[in-house]
C-alpha positions in Angstrom: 0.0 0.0 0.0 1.3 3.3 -0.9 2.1 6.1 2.1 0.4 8.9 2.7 3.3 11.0 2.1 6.8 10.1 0.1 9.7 11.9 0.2 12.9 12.1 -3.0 15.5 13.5 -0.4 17.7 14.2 -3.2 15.5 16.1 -5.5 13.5 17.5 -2.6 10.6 16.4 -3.8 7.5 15.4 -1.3 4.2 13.8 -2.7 0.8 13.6 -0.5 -1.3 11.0 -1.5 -5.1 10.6 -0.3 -7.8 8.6 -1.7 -7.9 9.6 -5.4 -5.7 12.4 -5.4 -1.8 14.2 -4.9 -0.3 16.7 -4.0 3.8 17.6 -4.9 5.6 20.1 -3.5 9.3 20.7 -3.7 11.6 22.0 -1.2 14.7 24.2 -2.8 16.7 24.8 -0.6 19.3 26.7 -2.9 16.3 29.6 -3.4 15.1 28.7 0.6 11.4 28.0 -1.0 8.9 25.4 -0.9 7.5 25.1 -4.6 3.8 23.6 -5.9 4.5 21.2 -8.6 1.1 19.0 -8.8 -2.3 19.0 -7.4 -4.6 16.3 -8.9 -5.1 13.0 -10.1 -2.4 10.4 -8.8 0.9 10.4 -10.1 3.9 8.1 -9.5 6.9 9.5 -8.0 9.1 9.0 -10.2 7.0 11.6 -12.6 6.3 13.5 -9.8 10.0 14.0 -9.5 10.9 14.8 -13.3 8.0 17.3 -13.7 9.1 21.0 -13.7 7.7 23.9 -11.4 5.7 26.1 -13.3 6.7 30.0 -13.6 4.4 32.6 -14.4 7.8 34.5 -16.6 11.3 34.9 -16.3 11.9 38.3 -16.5 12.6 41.2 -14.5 9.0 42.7 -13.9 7.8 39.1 -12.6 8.1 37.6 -10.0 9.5 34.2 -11.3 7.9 32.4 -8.5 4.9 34.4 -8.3 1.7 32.0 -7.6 4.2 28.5 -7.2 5.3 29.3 -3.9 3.6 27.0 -1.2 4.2 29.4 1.4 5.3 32.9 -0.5 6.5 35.9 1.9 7.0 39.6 1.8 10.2 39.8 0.3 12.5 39.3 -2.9 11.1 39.3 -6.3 7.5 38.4 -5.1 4.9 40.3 -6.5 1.6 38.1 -5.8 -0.4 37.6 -2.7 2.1 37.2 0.4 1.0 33.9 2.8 3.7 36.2 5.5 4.1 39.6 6.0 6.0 40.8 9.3 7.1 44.1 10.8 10.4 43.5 12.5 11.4 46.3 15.4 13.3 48.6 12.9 9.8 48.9 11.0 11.1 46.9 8.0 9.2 44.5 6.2 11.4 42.2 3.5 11.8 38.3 4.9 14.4 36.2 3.4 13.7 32.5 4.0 16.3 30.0 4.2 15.2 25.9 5.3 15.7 24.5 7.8 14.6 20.7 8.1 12.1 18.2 6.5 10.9 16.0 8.9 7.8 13.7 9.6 6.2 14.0 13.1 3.2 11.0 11.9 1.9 8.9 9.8 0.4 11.3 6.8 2.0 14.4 8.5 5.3 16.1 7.0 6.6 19.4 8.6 8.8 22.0 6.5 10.8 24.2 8.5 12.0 27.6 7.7 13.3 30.5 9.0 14.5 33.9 8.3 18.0 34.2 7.0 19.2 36.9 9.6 16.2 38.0 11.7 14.7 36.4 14.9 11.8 34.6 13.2 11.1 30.9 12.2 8.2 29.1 10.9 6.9 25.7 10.0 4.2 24.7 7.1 2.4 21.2 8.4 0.8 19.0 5.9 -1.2 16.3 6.8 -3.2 13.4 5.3 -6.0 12.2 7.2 -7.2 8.9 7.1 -9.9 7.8 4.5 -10.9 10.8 2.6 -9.7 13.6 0.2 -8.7 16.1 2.3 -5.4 17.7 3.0 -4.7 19.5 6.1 -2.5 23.0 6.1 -1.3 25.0 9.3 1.5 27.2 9.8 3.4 27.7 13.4 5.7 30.7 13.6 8.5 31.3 16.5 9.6 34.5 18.0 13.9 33.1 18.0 15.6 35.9 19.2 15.6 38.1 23.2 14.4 41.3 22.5 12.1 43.5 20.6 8.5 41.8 19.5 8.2 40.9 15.5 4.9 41.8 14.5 2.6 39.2 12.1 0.8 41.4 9.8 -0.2 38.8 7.9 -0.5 35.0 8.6 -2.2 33.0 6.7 -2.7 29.2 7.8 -1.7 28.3 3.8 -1.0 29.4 0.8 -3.3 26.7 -2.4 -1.9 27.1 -5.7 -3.9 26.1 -8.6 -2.3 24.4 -12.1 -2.6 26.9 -14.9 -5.9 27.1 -16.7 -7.4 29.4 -19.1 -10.5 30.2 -17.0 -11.2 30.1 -14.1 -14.8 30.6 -11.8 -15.5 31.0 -8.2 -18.0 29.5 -5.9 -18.9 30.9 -2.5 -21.7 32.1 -0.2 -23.0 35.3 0.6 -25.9 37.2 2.3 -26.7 38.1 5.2 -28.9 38.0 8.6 -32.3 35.8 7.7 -30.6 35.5 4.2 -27.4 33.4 5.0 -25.7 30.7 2.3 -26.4 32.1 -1.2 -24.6 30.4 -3.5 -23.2 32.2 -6.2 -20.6 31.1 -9.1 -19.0 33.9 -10.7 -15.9 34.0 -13.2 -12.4 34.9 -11.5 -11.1 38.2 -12.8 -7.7 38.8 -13.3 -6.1 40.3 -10.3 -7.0 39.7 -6.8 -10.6 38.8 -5.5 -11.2 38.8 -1.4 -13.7 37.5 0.7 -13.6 38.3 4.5 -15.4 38.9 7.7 -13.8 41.9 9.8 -17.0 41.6 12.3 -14.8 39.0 14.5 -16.9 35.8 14.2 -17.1 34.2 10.6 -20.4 36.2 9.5 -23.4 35.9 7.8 -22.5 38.0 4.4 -19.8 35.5 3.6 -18.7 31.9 4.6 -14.8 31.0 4.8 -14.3 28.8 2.3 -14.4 29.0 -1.6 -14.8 26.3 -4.5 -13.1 26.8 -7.9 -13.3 25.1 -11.5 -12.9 26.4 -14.9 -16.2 26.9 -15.5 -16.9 23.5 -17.1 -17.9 21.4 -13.6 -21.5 20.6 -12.6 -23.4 19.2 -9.9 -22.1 15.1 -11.4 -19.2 16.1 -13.5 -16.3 18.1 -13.7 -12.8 19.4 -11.7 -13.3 21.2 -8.9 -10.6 22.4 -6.4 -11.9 23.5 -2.6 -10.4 25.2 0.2 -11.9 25.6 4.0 -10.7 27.7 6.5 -11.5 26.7 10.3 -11.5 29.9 11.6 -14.2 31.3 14.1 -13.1 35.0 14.3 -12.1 37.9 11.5 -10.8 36.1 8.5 -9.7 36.8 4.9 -9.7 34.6 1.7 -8.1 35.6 -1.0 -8.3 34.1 -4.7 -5.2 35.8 -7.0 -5.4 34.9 -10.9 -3.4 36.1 -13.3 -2.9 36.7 -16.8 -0.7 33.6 -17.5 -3.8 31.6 -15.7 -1.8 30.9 -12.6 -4.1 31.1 -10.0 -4.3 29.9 -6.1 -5.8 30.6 -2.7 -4.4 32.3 0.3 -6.3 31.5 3.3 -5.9 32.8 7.1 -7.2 34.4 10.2 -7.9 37.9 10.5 -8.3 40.6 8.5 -6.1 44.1 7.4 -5.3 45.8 10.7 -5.4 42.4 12.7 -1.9 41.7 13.9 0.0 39.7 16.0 2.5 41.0 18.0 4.9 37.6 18.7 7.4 38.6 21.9 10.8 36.9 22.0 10.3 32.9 22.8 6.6 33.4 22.2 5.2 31.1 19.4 1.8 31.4 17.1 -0.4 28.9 16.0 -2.9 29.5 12.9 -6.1 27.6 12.3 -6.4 24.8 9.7 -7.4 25.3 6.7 -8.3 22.1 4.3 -7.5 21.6 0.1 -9.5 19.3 -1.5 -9.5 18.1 -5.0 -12.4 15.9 -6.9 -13.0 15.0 -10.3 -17.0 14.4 -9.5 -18.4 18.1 -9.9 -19.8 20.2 -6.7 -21.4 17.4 -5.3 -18.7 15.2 -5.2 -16.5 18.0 -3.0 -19.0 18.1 -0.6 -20.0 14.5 0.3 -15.9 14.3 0.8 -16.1 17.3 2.9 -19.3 16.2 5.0 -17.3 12.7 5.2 -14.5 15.0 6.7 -16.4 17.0 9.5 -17.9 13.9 10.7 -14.8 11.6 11.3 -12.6 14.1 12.0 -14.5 17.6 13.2 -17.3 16.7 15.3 -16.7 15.5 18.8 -19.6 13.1 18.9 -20.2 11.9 15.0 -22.0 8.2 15.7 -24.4 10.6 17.7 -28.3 11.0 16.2 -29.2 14.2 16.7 -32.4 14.9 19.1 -35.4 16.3 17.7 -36.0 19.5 19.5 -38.4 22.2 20.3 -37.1 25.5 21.4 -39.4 28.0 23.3 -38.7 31.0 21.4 -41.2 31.8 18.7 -44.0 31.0 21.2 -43.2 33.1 23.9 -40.5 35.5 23.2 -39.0 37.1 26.8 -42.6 36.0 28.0 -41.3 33.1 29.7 -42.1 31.5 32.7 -42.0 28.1 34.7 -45.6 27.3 34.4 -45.8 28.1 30.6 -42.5 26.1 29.7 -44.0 23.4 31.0 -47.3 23.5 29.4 -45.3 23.4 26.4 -42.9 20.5 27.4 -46.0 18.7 27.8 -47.2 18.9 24.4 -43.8 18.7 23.2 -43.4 15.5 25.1 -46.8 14.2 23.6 -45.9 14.8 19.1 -42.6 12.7 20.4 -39.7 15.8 20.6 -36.5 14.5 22.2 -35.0 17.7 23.7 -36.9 20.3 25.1 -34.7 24.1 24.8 -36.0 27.1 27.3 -34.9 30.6 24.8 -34.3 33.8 26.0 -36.1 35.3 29.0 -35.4 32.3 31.8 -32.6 35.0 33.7 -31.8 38.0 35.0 -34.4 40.8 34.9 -34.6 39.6 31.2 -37.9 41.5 30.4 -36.9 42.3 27.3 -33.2 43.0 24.9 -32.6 46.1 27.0 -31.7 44.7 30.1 -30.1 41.6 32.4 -27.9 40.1 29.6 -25.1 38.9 31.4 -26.9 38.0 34.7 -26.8 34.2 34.8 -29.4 33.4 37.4 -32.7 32.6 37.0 -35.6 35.9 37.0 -37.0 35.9 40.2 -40.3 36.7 39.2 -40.7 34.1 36.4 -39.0 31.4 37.9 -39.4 32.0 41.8 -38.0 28.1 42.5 -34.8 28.1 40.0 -34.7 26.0 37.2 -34.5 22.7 38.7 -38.0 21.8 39.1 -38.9 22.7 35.4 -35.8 20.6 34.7 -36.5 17.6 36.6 -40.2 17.9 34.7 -38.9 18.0 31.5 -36.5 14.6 32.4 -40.0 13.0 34.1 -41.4 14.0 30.4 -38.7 12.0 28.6 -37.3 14.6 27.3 -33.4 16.5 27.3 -33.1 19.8 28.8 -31.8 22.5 27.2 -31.3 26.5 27.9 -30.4 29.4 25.4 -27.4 31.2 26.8 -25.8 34.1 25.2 -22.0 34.3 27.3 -20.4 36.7 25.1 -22.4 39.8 25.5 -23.8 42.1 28.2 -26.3 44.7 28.3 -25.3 48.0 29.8 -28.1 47.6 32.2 -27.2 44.7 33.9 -25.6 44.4 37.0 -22.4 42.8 35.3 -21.8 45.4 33.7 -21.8 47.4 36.3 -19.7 46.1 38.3 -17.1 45.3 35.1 -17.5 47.6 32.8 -14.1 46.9 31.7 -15.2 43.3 30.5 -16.5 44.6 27.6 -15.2 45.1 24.2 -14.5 49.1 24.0 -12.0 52.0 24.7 -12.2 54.4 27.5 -12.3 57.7 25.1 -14.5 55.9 22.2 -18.2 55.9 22.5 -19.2 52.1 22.6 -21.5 51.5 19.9 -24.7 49.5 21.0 -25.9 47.1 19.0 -29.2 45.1 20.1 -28.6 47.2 23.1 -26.0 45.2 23.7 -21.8 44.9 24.0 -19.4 42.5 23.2 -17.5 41.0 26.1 -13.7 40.8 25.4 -13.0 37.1 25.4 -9.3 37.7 24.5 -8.9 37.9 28.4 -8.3 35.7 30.7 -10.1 37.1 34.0 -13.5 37.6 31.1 -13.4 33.7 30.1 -12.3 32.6 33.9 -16.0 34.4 34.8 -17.3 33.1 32.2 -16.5 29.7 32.6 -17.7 29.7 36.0 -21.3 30.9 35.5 -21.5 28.2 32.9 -20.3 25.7 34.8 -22.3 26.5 38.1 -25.2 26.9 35.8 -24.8 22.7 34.1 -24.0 20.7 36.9 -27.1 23.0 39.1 -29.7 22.4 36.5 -29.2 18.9 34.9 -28.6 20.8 32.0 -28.3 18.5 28.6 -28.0 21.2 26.1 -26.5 24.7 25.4 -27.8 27.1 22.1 -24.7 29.4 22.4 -25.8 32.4 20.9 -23.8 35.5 19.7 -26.0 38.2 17.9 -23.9 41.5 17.1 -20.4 41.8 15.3 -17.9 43.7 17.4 -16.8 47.3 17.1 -14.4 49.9 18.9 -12.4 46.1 19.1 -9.1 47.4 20.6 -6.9 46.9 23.4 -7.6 49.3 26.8 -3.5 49.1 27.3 -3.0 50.3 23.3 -0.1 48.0 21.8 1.2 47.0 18.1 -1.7 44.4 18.0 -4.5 46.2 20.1 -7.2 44.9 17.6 -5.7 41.2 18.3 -9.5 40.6 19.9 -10.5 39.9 16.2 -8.4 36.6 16.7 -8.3 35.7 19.9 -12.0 36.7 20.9 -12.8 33.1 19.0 -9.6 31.6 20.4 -11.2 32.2 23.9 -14.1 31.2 23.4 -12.7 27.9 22.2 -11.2 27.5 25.2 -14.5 27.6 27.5 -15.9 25.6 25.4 -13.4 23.2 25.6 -13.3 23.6 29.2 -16.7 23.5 29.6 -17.2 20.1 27.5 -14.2 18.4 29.4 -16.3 19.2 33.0 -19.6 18.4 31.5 -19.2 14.8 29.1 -22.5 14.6 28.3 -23.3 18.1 27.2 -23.8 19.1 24.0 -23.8 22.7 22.6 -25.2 24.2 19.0 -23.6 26.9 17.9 -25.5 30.2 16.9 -24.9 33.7 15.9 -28.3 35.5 15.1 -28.5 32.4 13.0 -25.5 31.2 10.8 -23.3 34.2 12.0 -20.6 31.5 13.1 -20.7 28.4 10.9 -17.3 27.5 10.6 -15.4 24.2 11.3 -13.8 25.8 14.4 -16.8 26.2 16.3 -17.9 22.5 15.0 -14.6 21.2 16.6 -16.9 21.8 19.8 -20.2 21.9 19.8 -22.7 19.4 17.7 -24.6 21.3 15.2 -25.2 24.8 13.6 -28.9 27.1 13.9 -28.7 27.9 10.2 -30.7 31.3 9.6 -33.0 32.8 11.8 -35.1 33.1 8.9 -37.8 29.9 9.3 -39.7 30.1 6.2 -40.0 26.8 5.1 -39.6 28.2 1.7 -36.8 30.5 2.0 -35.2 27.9 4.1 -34.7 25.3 0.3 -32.2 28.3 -0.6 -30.2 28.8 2.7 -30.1 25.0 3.4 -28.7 24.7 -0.3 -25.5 26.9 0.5 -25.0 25.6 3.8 -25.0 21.8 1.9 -21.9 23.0 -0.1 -19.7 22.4 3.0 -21.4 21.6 5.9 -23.3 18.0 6.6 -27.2 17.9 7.5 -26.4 15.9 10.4 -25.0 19.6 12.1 -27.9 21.3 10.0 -30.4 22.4 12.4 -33.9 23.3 11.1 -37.2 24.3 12.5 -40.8 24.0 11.7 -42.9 27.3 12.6 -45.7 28.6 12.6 -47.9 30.0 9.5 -48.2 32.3 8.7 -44.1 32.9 9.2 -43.2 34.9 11.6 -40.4 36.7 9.3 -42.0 36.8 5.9 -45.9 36.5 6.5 -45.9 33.6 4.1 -48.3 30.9 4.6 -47.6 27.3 4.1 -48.8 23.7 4.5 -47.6 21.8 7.7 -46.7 19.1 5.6 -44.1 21.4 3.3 -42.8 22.8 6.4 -42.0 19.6 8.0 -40.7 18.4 4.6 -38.1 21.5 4.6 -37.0 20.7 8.2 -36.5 17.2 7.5 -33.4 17.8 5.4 -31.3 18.5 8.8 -31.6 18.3 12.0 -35.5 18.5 12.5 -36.7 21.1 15.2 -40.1 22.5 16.5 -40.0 26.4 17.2 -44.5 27.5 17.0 -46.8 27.8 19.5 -47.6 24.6 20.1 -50.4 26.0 23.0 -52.1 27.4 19.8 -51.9 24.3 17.2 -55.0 22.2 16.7 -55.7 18.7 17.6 -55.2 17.9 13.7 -52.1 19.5 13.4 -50.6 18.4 16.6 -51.7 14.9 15.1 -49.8 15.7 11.8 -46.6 16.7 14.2 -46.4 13.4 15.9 -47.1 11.7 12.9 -43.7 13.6 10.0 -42.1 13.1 13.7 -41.7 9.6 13.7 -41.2 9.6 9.8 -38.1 11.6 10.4 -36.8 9.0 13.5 -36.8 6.5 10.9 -34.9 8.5 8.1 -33.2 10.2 10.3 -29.8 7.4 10.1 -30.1 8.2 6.3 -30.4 11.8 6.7 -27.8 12.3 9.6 -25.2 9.5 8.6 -25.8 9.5 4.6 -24.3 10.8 2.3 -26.3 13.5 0.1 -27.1 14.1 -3.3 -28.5 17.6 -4.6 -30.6 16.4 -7.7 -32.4 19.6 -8.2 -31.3 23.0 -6.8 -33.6 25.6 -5.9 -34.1 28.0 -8.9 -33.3 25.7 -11.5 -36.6 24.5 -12.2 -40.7 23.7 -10.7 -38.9 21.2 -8.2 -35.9 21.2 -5.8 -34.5 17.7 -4.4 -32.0 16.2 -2.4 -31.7 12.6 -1.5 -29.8 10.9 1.3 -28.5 7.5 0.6 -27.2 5.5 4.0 -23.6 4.2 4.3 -24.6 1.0 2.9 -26.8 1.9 0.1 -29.3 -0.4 1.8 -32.1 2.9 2.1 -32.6 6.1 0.8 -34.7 8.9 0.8 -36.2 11.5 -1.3 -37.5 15.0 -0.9 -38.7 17.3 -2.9 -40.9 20.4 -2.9 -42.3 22.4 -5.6 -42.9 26.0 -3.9 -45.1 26.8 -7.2 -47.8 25.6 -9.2 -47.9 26.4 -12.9 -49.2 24.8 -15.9 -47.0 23.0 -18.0 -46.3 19.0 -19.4 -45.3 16.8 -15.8 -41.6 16.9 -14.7 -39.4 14.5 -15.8 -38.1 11.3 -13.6 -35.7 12.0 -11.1 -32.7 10.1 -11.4 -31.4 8.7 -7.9 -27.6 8.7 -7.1 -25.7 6.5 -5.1 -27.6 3.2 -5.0 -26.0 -0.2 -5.1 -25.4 -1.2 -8.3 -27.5 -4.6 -9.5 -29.7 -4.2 -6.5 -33.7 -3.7 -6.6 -35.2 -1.5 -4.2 -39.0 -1.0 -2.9 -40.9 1.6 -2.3 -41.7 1.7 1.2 -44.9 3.6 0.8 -46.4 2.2 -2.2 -44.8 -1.4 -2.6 -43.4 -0.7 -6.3 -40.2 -2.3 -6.6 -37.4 -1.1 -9.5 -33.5 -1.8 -10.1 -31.0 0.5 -9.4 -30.5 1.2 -13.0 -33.8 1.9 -13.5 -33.7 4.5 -10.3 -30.8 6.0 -11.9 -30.6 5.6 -15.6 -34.7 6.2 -16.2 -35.6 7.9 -12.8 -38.0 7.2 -10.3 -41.1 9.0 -11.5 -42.5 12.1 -9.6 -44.8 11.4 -7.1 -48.4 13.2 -7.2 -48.0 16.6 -5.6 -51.3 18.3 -4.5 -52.7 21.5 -6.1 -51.7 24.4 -5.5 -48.3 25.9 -4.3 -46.1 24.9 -1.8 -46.1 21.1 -2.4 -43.9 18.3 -1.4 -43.2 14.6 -0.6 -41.0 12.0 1.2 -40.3 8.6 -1.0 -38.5 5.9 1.1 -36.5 3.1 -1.1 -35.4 -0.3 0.9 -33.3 -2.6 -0.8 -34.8 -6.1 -1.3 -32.0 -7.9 -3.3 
């Protein structure tokens, strides 16, 4: 069997290797750089060793190793996108790399060492080939070597991607923004430099850190299409460089312009991964591999089914209350929900966003006896408990605040900008997490608690450093670092906890938060409609099984739009299946509906959760959008579709299935017809009936029976 990584000593010349594709770099250590030579289909190493590294011209106006560079720096004849730029204490800029060692910590894990020629800095680009997958693993560590002075990062970028030379090249990525997350949009590369960034110190709803590019010929099935993922929870910046000569590659890293490091002497810095992935299968090849890749080697729990939940929210807003929560757990309890979430409102003198954010104990009006008893109701019930908590923010009228006003996130002679009528707490400090971390934990191990929705709804501002400093606006960076670290913390105390991550809905979907908690709220926008778009864009990287999604009331509480129960259950369905209405106000008929889609999703829900997925039809491309979920065995699958309008027109054609086991015959679960795997996916498996009207949809289960 052939190692994950090989190494030519003599010509330098490293090859990564994962499922179907490599990755060859080159280490000169005459010009002290680390080259890109392949990244693609397998090669042998012997080729890999004769092949040349590409140069964009050999002249005096380019940079001859412009866009080749694994790891290009500020410096020398280097022209393109710099991976490193420093400050050194005489203000100057220029780094001159020289290498230092090759060496191999791991199995699938190769560490190139460099270091500055004559200045007091040194640095190290990891690879690393994970087990079973596609994926490649970049980080970047850089070392402070000499006494005195502090060398200021003012850039760091976990990697640098290169890309072989084409003649074209197009962009996908997501944009958007509050209620309106995950757009997907593919757009041709221009020549020059394109960025996408968050400077609002969590990852953001108007972009998502990662980007997908082909030359314009891939598809949904077919096609070459090179990814790149940046785990990053705070600022970051992406940037995509083409030029004329069609070179083209990806610099991806933490932060943003203005967000600097300041490394003392002995100090070292550790960026976030970011992940390459190459597949010759189209978009929806990239992101099964991907969803393969957060579950085996992102999610702390990935054998986990995710709960079905209800959450308190839309029913009550900050009108909550111990007797009212548990008229709802009741009904919960009775349409079969697993996990029972108390929102906003349960603390402080929480009567509304103005005031008691930051006060961690329960309102003494509202819940006169503590949380306990509506806990221990909710576990009599059958049910998980789970409370909204929003640790990173404070209102000004809280008593926390008053008695630290200094936790928060702004300068002394700066007017601190309010947003939600609340501030950011600075999580970049120790004595801020320390409190933190102790509320939390007081607040678990009292209350039995099962579940955390860790919320964070404003982006920071005025985000610089009381004490002033070379890197005062570091909190973009380590905000997210220290919030890691509670959660961390907080998980290791609490083994049985587990936490979703939310920011005013997807304001902090990145696979740094995943690392530690177990799904993601996707959009505060619940419109079961809306939702097909949003869920869409999320798909590209993220797996439904950390997809969480919510059936509300109609009409929506956002849009006004009104839709069947059915449909909206049908939306949900694709994730991680929620209930957010008013249950106290649903009928008999519809809470009989609930329980009813509620048990169909607990028996799709493996498929869903532990499948792998397959977009057939995308929202906007036609009457109908689809996605199927195919289990780990091919042994079941599952279709959904939804048509959100009726027109007149000749009956859509068969939808052809993906991912079934070939020669096998499968039944339909609901109806009894039975039809081979080629049929299913060389004829398609014929629309079912959709009633009149808009907003339509159905659920077709396939069992294999030979």
């Amino acid at each position: 069997m052939t190692p994950p990584v090989e190494y030519d000593e003599p010509s330098g010349t490293l090859v990564l290797r994962t499922e179907a594709t490599c990755y060859v770099l080159r280490v000169d250590r005459a010009r002290g750089a680390v080259l890109h030579v392949h990244w693609g289909a397998h090669l042998p190493l012997e080729d890999a060793v004769a092949l040349p590294v590409g140069t964009e011209h050999d002249n005096s106006f380019a940079g001859r190793f412009d866009g080749v560079e694994e790891y290009p720096v500020e410096g020398g004849a280097r022209f393109g996108v710099p991976a490193l730029e420093v400050r050194f204490a005489d203000g100057n800029s220029p780094v001159e790399p020289e290498i230092r060692e090759v060496r191999f910590p791991g199995a699938g894990h190769v560490v190139v060492a460099l270091r500055d020629r004559a200045r007091p800095l040194a640095w190290e680009t990891h690879y690393r080939v994970p087990p079973d997958g596609d994926v490649i693993e970049r980080w970047t560590e850089f070392e402070h070597t000499g006494d005195t002075d502090p060398v200021l990062l003012t850039r760091h970028a976990a990697a640098h991607w290169p890309l072989p030379r084409r003649p074209r090249w197009r962009m996908s990525a997501v944009h958007g923004g509050w209620a309106d997350e995950n757009r997907l949009t593919r757009t041709e590369v221009a020549v020059g430099e394109t960025t996408l960034t968050s400077r609002r110190g969590h990852s953001g709803h108007q972009a998502g850190p990662w980007v997908a590019l082909d030359t314009g010929a891939a598809d949904e099935e077919h096609g070459e299409v090179w990814a790149t993922v940046l785990a990053a929870s705070g600022s970051w910046r992406l940037t995509v460089q083409r030029t004329a000569a069609g070179g083209a590659g990806v610099v991806a890293g933490e932060g943003h312009e203005g967000a600097e490091i300041a490394l003392a002497p002995g100090r070292r810095h550790v960026t976030p991964v970011s992940l390459g992935l190459h597949a010759t299968g189209g978009f929806g090849a990239v992101s099964r591999a991907l969803h393969t890749y957060v579950r085996r080697h992102v999610l702390p729990h990935p054998e986990e089914l995710r709960p079905v939940l209800y959450n308190s929210w839309e029913a009550t807003g900050f009108e909550t209350s111990e007797e009212g929560q548990l008229a709802l757990a009741r009904r919960a309890a009775g349409i079969g929900v697993e996990l029972f979430v108390v929102d906003d409102g349960w603390f402080g003198t929480r009567d509304d966003d103005r005031s008691g954010l930051g006060d961690w104990t329960p309102h003494p009006r509202r819940f006169s006896r503590g949380l306990r008893p509506l806990a221990d109701e909710v576990h009599r019930l059958g049910m998980a408990f789970g409370l909204w908590v929003e640790p990173e923010m404070a209102n000004a009228d809280s008593d926390l605040y008053r008695a630290h006003p200094e936790y928060a996130l702004h300068l002394p002679d700066r007017r601190a900008t309010e947003l939600r009528h609340q501030l950011v707490l600075d999580f970049s400090r120790r004595e801020v997490t320390e409190w933190a971390y102790a509320w939390l934990h007081r607040l678990v191990g009292e209350n039995a608690v099962d579940f955390l929705k860790w919320d964070f709804n404003r982006s920071f501002t005025e985000a610089g450093a009381r004490g002033g400093g070379p890197d005062a606006r570091r909190a973009h960076i380590e905000h997210a670092r220290g919030v890691h670290r509670v959660l961390d913390r907080l998980r290791a105390a609490f083994p049985r906890l587990r936490i979703e991550s939310c920011a005013g809905g997807g304001g902090r979907t990145d696979l740094g938060m995943l690392a530690r908690t177990d799904q993601v709220w996707t959009s505060d926008n619940t419109d079961a409609v809306q939702r097909l778009a949003v869920q869409h864009g999320f798909s590209q990287v993220h797996p439904a099984r950390v997809m969480s999604a919510w059936v509300t009331d109609s009409p929506n509480p956002l849009t006004g739009r009104t839709v069947p129960l059915g449909f909206r259950f049908h939306s949900a369905m694709a994730g991680v299946l929620g209930i957010g209405g008013s249950l106290d106000r649903w009928t008999p008929e519809e809470l009989a509906e609930a329980a009813r889609l509620i048990e169909v999703y607990k028996d799709i829900r493996p498929l869903v959760q532990h499948g792998h997925q397959y977009r057939l039809l995308a929202p906007g491309d036609g009457a109908l959008t689809a996605v199927q979920y195919v289990g780990p065995d091919a042994d079941r699958t599952v279709v959904l579709l939804w048509r959100t309008d009726a027109s007149f027109g000749p009956a859509h054609p068969p939808l052809r299935l993906r991912g079934l086991a070939p020669g096998a015959r499968y039944r339909d679960e609901d109806t009894a017809a039975v039809w081979s795997a080629a049929t299913l996916a060389g004829h398609g498996l014929s629309v079912p009936g959709l009633p009149g009207g808009d907003h339509a949809s159905a659920l077709v289960r396939l069992r294999r029976v030979a």
